[in-house]
N, C-alpha and C positions, 0 to 999 in steps of 0.2 A: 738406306738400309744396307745393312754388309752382308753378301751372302754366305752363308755357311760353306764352311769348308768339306763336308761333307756332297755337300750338293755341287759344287764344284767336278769332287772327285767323279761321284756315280754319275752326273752326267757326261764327262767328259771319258770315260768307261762306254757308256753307251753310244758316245760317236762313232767309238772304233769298233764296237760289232752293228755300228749300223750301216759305216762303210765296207765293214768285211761282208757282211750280208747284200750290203748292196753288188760290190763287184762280184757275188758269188750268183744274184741275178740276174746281172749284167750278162754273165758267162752262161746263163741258163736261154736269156734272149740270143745270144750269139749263135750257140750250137742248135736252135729251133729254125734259124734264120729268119730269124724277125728282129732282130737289132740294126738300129740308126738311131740319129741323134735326138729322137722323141725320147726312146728309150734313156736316154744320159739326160736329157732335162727331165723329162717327169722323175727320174729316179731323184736329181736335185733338189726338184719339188717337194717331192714325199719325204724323202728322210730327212729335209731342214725342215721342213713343218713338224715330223714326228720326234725330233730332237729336240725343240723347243718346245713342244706341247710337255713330254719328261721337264724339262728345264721350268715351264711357269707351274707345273702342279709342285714339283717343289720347293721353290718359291712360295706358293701358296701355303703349303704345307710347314715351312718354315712360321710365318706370317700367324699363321691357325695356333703354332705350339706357345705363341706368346698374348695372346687372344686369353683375358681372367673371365672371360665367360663361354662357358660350352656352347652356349645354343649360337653365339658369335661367329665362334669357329666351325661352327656345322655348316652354319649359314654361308659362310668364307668356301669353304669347300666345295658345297655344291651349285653357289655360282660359278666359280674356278672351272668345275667337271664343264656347268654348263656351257660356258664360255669355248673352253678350249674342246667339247664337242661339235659344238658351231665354225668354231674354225677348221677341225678337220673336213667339216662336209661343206664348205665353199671352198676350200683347195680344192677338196674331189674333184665338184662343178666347173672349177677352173677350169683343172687338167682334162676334165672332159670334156670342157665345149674350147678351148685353145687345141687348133692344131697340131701347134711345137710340141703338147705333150703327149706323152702314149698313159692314157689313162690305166692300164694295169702297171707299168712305173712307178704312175703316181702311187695308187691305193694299195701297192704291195709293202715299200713301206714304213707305211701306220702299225702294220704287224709286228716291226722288228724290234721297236723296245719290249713287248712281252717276250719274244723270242729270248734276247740278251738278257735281261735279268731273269728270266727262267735259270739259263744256265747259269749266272752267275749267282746265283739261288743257290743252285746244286752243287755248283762248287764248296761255296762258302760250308754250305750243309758239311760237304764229304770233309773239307778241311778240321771242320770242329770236330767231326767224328775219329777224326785220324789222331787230332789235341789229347781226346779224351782217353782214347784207346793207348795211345801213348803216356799218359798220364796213370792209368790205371794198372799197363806193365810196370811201369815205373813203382808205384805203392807197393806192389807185390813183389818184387823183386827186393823191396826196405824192409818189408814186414815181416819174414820169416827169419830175417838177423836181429831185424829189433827184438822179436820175441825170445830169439836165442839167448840173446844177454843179458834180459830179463829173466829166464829162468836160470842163469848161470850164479845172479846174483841172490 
C-alpha cells in the first residue's frame, strides 16, 4: 500500500511541533531543576509513540476511505482507536515502572499532536479567511466598473 501524500505531509508537520514542543518542555524541566536524562528519554518515548500513533490512524483512515462498505470501515476505525489506545497506555506503564524514564516526559507528550493541529487548524482557518477577504476586496473593487460600463452602454 502507498501512503498518501497527504499523510506524509501532516505527519511529518507534526514532528516538528512535537519537537518544538518537546524542547520547549525540556526548557520547562530545566528552569524547575528537575531535568536529567530521564527527562530526554521519556520525552523520546512519548513523542515517537505520539508521532506514530498520528501516523497509523492515518493510515487507517487512509485504508477506511477505500473500504465499499460503511459498517467495514467503522469497524477499521474503531479497532485502530482501539489499538493505538492500548499502546499509548503500555508506553505509559513503561515509562512508569522503567527507571531511565521520567514518567511526566513520557505522558506529556501524547498531548502534543492535539496541541499542533489545533494551531495548525487555526492557521489554516485564518489563512482561508484572509483568501476570502481578499477575494471579496477584490469583486468589489471589479464591480463598481463593471457596472459603469454597463450603464455607459
Amino acid at each position: 500500500m502507498k501512503i498518501d501524500k497527504a499523510i506524509k505531509q501532516e505527519s511529518i508537520y507534526l514532528l516538528i511541533g512535537v519537537v518544538i514542543l518537546s524542547a520547549i518542555m525540556e526548557a520547562v524541566f530545566l528552569i524547575c531543576g528537575a531535568f536529567d536524562y530521564t527527562v530526554i528519554l521519556g520525552n523520546i518515548l512519548g513523542g515517537g509513540i505520539a508521532v506514530l500513533n498520528f501516523f497509523l490512524m492515518g493510515i487507517t483512515l487512509q485504508k477506511s476511505l477505500t473500504d465499499t462498505e460503511i459498517k467495514t470501515a467503522e469497524n477499521r476505525m474503531k479497532m485502530s482507536q482501539s489499538f493505538r489506545f492500548l499502546m499509548l497506555i503500555i508506553v505509559a506503564v513503561i515509562g512508569g515502572a522503567l527507571p531511565c524514564f521520567n514518567i511526566v516526559a513520557v505522558v506529556i507528550p501524547f498531548f502534543f499532536p492535539r496541541v499542533v493541529m489545533t494551531i495548525r487548524g487555526l492557521k489554516i482557518k485564518d489563512s482561508q479567511k484572509a483568501n476570502t477577504e481578499t477575494s471579496s476586496e477584490s469583486e468589489k473593487a471589479t464591480t463598481p466598473s463593471d457596472k459603469e460600463g454597463g450603464d455607459s452602454e
